[in-house]
DSSP file (Angstrom, degrees, kcal/mol; ACC not computed):
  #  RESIDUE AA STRUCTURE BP1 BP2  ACC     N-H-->O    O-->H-N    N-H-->O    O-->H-N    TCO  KAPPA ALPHA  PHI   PSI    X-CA   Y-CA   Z-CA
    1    1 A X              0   0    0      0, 0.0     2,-0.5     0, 0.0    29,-0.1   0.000 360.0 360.0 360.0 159.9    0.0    0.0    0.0
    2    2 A X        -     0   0    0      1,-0.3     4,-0.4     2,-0.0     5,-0.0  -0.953 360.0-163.5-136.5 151.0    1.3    3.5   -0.9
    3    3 A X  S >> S+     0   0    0     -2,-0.5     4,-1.6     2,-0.2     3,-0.7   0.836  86.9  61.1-106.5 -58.3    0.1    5.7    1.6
    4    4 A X  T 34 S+     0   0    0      1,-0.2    -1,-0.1     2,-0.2    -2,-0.0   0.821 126.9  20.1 -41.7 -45.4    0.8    9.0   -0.3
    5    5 A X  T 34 S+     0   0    0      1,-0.1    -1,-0.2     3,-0.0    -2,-0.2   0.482 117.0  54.1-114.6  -6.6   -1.8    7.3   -2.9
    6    6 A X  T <4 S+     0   0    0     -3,-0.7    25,-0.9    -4,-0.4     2,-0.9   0.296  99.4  80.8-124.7  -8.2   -3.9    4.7   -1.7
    7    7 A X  B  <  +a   31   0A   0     -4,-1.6     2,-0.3    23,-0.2    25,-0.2  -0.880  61.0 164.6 -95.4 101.3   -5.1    7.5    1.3
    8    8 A X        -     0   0    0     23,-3.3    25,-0.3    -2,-0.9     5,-0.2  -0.966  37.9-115.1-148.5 161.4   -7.8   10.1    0.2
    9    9 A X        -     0   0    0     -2,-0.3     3,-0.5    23,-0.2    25,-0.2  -0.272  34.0-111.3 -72.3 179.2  -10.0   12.4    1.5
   10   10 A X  S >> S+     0   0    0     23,-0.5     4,-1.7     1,-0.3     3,-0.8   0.664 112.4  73.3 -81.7 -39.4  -13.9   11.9    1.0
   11   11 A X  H 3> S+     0   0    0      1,-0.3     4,-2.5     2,-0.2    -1,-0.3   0.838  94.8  57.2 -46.2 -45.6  -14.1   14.6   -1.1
   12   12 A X  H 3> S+     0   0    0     -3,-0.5     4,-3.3     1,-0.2    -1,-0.3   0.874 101.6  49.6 -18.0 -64.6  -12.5   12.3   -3.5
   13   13 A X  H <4 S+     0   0    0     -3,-0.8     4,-0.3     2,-0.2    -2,-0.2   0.742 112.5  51.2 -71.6 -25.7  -14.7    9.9   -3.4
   14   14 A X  H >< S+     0   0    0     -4,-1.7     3,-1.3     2,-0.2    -2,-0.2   0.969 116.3  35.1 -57.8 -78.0  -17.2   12.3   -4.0
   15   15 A X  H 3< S+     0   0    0     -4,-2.5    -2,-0.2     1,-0.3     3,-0.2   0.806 129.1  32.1 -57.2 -45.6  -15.9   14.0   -6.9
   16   16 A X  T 3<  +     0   0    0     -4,-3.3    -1,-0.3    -5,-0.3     3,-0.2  -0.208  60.4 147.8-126.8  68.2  -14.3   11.2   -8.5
   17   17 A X  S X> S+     0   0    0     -3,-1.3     3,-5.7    -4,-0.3     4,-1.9   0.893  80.3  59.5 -77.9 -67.8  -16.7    7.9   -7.6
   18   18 A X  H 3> S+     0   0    0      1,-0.3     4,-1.6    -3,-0.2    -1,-0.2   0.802 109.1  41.5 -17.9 -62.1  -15.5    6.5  -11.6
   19   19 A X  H 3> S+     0   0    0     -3,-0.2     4,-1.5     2,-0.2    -1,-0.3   0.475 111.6  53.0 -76.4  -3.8  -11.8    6.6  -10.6
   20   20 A X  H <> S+     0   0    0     -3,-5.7     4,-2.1     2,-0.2     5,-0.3   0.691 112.7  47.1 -89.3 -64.5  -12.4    5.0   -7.0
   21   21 A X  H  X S+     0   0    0     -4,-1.9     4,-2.4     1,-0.2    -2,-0.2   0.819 113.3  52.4 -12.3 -58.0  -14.3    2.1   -9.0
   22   22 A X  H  X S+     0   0    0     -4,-1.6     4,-0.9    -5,-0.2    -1,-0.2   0.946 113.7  37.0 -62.5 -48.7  -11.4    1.9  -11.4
   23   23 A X  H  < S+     0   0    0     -4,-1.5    -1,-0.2     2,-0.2    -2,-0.2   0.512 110.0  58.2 -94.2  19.4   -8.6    1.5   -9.2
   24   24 A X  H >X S+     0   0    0     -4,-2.1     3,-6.8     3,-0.1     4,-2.0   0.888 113.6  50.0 -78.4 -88.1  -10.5   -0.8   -6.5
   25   25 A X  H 3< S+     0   0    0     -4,-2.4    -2,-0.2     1,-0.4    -3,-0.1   0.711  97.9  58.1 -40.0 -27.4  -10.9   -3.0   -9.7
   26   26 A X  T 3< S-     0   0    0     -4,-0.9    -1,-0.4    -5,-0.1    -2,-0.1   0.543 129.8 -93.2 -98.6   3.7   -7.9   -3.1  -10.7
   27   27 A X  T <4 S+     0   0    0     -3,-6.8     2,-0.6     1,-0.3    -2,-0.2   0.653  82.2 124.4 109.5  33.5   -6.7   -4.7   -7.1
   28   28 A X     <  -     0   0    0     -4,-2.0    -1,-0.3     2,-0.0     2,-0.3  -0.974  52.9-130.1-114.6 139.7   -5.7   -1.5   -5.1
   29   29 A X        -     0   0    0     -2,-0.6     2,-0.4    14,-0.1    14,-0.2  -0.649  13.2-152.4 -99.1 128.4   -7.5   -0.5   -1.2
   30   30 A X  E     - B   0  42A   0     12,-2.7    12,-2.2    -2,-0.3     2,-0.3  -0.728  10.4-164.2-133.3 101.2   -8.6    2.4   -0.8
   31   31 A X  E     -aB   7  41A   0    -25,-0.9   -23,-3.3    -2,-0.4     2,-0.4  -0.509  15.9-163.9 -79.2 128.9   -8.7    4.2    2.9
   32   32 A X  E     - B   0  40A   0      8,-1.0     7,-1.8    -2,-0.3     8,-0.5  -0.955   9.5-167.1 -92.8 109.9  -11.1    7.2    2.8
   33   33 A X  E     - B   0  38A   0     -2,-0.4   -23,-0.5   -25,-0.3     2,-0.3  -0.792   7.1-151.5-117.7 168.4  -10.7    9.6    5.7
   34   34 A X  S    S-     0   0    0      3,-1.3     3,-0.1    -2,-0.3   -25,-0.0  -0.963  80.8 -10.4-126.3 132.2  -12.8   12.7    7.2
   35   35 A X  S    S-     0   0    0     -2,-0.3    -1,-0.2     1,-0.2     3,-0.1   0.936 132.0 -55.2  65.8  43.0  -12.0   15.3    8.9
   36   36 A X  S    S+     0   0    0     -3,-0.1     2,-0.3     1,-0.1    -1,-0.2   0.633 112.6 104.3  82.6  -7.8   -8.4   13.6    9.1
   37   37 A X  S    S-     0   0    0     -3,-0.1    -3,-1.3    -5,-0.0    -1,-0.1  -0.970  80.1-105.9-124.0 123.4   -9.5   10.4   10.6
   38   38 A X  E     +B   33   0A   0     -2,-0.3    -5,-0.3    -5,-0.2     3,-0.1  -0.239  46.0 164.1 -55.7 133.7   -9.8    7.0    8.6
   39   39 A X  E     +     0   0A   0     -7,-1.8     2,-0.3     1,-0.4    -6,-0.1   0.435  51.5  16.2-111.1  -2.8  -13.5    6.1    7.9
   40   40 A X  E     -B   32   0A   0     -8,-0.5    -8,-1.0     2,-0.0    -1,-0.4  -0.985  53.7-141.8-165.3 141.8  -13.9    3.9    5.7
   41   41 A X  E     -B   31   0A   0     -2,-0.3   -10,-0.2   -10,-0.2     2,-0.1  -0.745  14.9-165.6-120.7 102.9  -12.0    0.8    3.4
   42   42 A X  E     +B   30   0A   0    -12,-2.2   -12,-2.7    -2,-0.3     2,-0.3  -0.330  21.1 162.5 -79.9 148.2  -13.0    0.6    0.1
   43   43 A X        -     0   0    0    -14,-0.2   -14,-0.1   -13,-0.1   -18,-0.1  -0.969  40.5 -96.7-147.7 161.2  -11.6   -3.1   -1.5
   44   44 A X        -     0   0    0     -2,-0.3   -23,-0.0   -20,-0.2   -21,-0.0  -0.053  32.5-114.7 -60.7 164.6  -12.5   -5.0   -4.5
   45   45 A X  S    S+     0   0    0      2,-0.2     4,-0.1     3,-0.2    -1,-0.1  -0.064 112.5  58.9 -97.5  23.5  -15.0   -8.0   -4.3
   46   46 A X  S  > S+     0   0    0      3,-0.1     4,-1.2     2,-0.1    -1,-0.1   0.657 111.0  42.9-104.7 -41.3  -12.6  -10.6   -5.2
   47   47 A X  H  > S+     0   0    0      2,-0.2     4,-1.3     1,-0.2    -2,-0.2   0.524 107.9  57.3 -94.0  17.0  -10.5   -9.6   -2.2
   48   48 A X  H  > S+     0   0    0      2,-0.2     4,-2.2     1,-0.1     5,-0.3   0.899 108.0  50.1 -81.8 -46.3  -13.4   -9.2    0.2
   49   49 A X  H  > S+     0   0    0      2,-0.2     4,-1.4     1,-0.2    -2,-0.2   0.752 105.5  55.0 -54.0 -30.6  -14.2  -12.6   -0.5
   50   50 A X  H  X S+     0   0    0     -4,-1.2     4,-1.4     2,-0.2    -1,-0.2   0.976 106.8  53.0 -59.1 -53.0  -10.7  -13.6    0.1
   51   51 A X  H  X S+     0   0    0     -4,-1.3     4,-0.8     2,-0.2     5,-0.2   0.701 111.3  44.1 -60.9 -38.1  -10.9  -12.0    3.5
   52   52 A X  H >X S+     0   0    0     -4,-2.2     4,-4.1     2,-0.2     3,-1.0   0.953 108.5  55.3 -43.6 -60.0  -14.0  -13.9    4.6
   53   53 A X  H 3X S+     0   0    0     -4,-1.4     4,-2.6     1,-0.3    -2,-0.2   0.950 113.0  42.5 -43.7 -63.0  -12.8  -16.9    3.3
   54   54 A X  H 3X S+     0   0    0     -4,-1.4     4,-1.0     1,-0.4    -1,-0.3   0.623 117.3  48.1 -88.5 -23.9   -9.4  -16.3    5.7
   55   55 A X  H <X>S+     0   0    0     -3,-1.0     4,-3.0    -4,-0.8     5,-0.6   0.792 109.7  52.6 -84.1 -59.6  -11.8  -15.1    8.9
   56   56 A X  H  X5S+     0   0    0     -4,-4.1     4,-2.9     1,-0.3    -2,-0.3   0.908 113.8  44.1 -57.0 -46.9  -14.3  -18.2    8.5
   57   57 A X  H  X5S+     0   0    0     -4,-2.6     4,-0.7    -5,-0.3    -1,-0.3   0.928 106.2  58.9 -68.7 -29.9  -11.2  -20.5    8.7
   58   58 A X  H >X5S+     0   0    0     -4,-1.0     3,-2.8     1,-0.2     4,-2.6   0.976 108.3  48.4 -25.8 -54.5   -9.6  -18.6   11.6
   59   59 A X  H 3X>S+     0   0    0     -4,-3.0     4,-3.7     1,-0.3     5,-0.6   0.968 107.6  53.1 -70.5 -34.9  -12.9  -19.4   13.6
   60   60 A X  H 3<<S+     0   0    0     -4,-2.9    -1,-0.3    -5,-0.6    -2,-0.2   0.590 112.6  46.5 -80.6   5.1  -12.6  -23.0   12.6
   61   61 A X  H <X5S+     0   0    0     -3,-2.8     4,-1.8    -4,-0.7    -1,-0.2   0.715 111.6  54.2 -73.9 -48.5   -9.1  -22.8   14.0
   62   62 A X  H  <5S+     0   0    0     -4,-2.6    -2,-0.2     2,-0.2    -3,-0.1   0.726 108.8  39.3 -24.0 -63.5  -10.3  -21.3   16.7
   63   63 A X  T >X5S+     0   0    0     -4,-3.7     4,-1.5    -5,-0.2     3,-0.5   0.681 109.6  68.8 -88.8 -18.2  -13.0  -23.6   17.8
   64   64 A X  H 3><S+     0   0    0     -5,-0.6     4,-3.6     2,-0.2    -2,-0.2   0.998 106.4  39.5 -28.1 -83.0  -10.3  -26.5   16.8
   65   65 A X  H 3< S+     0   0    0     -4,-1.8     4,-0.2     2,-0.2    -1,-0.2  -0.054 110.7  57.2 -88.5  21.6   -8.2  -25.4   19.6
   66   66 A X  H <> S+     0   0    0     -3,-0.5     4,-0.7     2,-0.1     3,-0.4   0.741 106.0  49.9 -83.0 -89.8  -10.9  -24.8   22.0
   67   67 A X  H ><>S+     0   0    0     -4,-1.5     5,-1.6     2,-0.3     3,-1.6   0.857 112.6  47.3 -26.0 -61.7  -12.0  -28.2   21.6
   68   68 A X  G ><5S+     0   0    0     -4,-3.6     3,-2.1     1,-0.3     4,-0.3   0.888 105.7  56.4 -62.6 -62.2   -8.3  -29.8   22.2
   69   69 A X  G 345S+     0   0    0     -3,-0.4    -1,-0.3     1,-0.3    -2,-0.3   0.622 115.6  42.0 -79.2 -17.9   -7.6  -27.6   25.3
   70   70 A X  G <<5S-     0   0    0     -3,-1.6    -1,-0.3    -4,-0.7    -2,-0.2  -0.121 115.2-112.1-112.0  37.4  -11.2  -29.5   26.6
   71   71 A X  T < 5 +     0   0    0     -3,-2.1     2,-0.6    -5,-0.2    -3,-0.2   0.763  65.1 150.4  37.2  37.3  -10.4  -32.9   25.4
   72   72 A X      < +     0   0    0     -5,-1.6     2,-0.2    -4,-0.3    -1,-0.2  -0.644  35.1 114.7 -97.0  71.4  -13.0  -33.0   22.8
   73   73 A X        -     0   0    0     -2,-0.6     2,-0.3    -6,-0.2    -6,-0.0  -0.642  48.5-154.6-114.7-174.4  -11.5  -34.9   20.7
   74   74 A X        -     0   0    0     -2,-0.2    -2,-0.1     4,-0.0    -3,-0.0  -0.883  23.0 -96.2-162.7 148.0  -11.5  -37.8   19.2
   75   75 A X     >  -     0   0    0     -2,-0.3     4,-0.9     1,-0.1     5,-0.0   0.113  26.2-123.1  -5.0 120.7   -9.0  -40.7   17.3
   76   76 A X  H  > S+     0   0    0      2,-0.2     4,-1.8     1,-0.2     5,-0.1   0.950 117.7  41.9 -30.3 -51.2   -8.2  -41.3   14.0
   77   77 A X  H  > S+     0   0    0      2,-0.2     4,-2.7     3,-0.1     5,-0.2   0.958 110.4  56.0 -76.7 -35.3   -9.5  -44.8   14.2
   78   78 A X  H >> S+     0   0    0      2,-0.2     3,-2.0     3,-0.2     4,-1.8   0.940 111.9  63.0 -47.2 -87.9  -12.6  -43.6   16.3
   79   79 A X  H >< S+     0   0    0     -4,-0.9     3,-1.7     1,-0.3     4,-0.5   0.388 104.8  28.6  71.8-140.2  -12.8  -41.5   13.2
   80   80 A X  H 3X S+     0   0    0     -4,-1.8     4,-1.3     1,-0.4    -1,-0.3   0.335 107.5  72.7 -96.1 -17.6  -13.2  -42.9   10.7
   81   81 A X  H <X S+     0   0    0     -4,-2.7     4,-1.0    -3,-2.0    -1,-0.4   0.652 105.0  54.2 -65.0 -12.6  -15.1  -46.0   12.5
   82   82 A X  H <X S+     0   0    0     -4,-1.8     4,-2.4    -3,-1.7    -2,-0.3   0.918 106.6  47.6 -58.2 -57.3  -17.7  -43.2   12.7
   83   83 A X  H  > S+     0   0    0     -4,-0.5     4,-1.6     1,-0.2    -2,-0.2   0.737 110.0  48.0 -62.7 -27.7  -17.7  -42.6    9.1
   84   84 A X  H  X S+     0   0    0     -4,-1.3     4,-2.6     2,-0.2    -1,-0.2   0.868 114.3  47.3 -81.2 -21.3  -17.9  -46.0    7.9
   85   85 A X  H  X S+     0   0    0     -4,-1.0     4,-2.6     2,-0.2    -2,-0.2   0.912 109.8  56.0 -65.8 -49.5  -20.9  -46.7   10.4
   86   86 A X  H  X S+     0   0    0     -4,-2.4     4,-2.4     1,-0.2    -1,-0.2   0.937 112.7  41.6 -47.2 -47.8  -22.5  -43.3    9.1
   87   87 A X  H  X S+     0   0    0     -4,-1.6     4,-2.3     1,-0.2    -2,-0.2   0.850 104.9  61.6 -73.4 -33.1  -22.2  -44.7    5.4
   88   88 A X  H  X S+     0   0    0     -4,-2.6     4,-4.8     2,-0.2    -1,-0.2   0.977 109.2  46.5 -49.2 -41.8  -23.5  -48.4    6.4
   89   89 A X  H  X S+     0   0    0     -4,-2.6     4,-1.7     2,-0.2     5,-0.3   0.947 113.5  48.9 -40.2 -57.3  -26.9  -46.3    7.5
   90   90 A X  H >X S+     0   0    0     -4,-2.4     3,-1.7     1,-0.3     4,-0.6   0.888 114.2  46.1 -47.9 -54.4  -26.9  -44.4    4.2
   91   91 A X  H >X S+     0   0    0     -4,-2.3     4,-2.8     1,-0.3     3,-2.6   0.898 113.4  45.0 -60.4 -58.4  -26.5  -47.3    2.4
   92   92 A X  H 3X S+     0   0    0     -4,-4.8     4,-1.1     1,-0.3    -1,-0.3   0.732 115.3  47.0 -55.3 -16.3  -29.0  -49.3    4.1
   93   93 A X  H << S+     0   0    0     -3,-1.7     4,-0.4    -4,-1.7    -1,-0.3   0.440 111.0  51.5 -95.6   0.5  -31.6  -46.5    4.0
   94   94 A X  H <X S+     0   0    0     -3,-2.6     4,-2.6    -4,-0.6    -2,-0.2   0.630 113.1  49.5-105.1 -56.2  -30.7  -45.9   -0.1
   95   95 A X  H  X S+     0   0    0     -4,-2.8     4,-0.8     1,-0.3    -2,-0.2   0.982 118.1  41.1 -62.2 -32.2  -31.4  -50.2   -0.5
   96   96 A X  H  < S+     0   0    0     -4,-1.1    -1,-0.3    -5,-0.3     3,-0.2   0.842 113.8  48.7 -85.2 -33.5  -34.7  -49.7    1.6
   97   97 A X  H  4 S+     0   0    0     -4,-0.4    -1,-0.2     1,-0.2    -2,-0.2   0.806 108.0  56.9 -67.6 -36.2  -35.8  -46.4   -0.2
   98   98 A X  H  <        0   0    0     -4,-2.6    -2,-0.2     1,-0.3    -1,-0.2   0.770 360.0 360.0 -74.5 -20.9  -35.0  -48.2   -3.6
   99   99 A X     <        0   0    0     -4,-0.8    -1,-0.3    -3,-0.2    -2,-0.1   0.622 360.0 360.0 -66.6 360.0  -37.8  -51.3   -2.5
């Protein structure tokens, strides 16, 4: 980020909404302040979506390593005997649906 360039006042944004558009699309952030003070961070929608993406897996890191600090865990082999039991169900309820 270039501070000098990527920093503008609101009046900017006013006056030239066309050019914010352009260089947000073309992969640039753009802090708008008022009065002096940061308000606002314009970004593209490809990298807003990145930035979700990269918060939702935080939390699911998050609650990961909540769970291990309260020994909610569980085995590999536990695991994956879960999963094959889940898929015997399916199966059996797919052979029964099919009668």
């Amino acid at each position: 980020m270039n501070l000098r360039r990527d920093i503008k006042p609101i009046t900017y944004l006013k006056n030239r909404t066309t050019d914010v558009v352009q260089e947000v699309s073309e992969g640039r952030t753009i802090i708008i302040t008022q009065n002096g003070e940061a308000k606002m961070v314009i970004i593209g929608v490809e990298e807003y979506d990145r930035l979700q993406s990269a918060l939702a897996l935080l939390k699911i890191v998050q609650h990961s390593e909540a769970n291990v600090k309260r020994r909610r865990t569980f085995s590999q082999e536990e695991v994956f005997e879960r999963i094959e039991r889940f898929i015997e169900v399916e199966n059996r309820r797919k052979v029964r649906r099919a009668d």
